[in-house]
C-alpha positions in Angstrom: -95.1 -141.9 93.6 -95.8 -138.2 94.9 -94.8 -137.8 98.0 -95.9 -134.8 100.0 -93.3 -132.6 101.2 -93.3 -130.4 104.1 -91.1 -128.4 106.4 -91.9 -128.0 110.2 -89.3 -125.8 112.3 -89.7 -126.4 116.2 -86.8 -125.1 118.3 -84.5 -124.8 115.8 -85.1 -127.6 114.1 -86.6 -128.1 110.6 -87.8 -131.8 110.0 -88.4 -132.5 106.0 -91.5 -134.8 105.6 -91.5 -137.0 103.1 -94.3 -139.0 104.2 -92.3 -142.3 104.9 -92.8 -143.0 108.6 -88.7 -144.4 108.9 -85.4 -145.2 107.7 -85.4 -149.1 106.9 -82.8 -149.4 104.5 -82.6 -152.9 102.4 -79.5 -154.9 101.6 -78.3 -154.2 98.4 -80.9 -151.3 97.6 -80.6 -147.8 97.0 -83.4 -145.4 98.7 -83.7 -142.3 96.9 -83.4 -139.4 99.3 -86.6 -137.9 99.1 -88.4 -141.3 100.2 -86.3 -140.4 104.0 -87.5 -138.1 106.5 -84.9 -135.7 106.8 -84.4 -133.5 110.2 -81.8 -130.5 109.6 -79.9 -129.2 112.1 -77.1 -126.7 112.8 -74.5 -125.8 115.3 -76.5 -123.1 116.5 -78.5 -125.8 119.1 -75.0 -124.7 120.8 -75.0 -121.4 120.3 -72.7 -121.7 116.6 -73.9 -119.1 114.4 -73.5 -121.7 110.7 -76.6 -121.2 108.8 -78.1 -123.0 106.2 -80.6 -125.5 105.0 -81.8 -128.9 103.6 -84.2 -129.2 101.0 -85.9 -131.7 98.6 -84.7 -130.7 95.3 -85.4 -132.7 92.2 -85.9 -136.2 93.9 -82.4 -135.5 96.0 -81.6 -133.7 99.6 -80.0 -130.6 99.1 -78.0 -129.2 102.0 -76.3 -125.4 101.7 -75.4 -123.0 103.7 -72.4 -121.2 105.5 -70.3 -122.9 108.3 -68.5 -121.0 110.6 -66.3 -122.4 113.3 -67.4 -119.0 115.2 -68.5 -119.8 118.8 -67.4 -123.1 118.6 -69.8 -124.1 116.1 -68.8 -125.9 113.1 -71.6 -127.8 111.0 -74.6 -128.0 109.2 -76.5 -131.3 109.1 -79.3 -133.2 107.2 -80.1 -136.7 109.2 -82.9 -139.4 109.1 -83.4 -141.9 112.3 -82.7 -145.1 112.1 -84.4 -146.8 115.2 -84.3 -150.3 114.0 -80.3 -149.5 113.3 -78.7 -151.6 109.7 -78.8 -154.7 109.4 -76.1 -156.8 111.4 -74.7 -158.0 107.9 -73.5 -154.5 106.8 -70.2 -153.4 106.1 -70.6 -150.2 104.3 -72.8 -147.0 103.3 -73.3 -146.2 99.8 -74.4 -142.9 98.8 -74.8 -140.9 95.4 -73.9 -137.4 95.8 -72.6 -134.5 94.3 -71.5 -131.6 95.4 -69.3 -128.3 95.0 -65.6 -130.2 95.3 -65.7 -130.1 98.8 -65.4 -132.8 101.7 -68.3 -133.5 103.4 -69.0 -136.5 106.1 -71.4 -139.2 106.7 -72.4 -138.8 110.9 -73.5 -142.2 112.6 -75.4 -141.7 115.8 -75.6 -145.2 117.5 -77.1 -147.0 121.1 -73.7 -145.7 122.7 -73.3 -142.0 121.7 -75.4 -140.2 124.1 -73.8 -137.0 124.1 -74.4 -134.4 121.1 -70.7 -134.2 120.7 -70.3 -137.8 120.3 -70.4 -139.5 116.7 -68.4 -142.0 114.4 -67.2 -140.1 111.2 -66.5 -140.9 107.4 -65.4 -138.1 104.8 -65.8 -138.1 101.2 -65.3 -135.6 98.2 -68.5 -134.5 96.7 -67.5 -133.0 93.1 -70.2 -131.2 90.4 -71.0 -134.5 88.8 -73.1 -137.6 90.7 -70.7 -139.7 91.9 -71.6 -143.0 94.2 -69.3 -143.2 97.3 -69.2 -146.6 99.5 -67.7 -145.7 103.0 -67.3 -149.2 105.0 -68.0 -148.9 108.1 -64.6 -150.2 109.3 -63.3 -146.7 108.2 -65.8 -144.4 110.8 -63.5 -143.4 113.1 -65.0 -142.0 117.0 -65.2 -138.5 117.5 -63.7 -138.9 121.0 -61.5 -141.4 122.9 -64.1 -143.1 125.3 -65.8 -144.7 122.4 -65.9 -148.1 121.1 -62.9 -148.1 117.8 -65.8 -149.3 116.1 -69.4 -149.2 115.0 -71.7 -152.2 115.1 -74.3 -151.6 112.1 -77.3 -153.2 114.7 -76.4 -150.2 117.3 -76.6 -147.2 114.7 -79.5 -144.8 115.3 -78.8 -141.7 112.6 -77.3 -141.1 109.9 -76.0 -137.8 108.8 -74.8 -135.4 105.8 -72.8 -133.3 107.5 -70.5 -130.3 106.4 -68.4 -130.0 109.2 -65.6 -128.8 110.6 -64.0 -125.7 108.9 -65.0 -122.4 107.9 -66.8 -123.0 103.9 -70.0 -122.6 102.0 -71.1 -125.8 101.8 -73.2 -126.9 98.9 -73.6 -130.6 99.0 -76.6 -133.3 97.7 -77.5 -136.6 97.9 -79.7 -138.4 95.8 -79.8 -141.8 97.4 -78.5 -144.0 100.5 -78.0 -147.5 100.8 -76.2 -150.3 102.7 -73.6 -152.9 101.5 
């Protein structure tokens, strides 16, 4: 299937549209990327100064650019909604990526993490070849201390690729997302 592709920038904000209205991710499955609407986004929403980019390339997401912890920036992102959350019976993300040797991070936005700051966080190595990566979700750690120690997999609202947290080019892709 085709899908068209487009990119919209409003405030900041470039939204990837695949033509798949959400993020209902199956059991079991793998989605390939490029049937997810994808929404970049980068520290400068906050006044960061890391640019860079997501793109549809060759069925995967593609997301480059430079991150600068300038300004108290820090991060690039690619993310889809997920307003239905996972399914209560998941345990883990599985992705396929690739990358440029770096560690990148898997973002989950959920019912209780109102504040942009606030986020549970899984890392992962993403080396030249495609790899696939299960993160459960018992090892997302909270980005701050008045958050639940763990995420419920009915509560989770977004999921991000994220290159965060260190001054890097970042040069990272994923071909496809699933749940375990």
């Amino acid at each position: 299937m085709i899908l068209s592709r487009r990119a919209v920038l409003a405030g900041g904000v470039a939204v990837i549209m695949t033509g798949r209205a959400r993020a209902d991710l199956e059991m079991g499955a793998m989605t390939p990327a490029d049937q997810l609407d994808w929404t970049y986004l980068a520290d400068t929403v906050m006044g960061g100064v890391s640019e860079g980019q997501a793109r549809l390339e060759g069925g995967a997401l593609r997301l480059t650019g430079t991150v600068s912890t300038a300004n108290r920036g820090g991060f690039i992102q690619a993310r889809i909604a997920m307003p239905d959350g996972l399914s209560a019976n998941a345990v883990a993300l599985r992705l396929r990526v690739r990358g440029n040797g770096q560690r990148y991070f898997i973002h989950l936005r959920t019912t209780r993490t109102r504040l942009p700051w606030q986020y549970y966080q899984a890392g992962f190595d993403a080396g030249p070849d495609w790899d696939e990566v299960t993160l459960p979700l018992s090892e997302f750690t909270p980005s701050g201390g008045m958050m639940r120690a763990s995420v419920r997999p009915d509560q989770v609202r977004s999921v991000g690729l994220v290159a965060y947290g260190r001054d890097h080019q970042a040069d990272v892709s994923l071909a496809a997302l699933g749940i375990a």
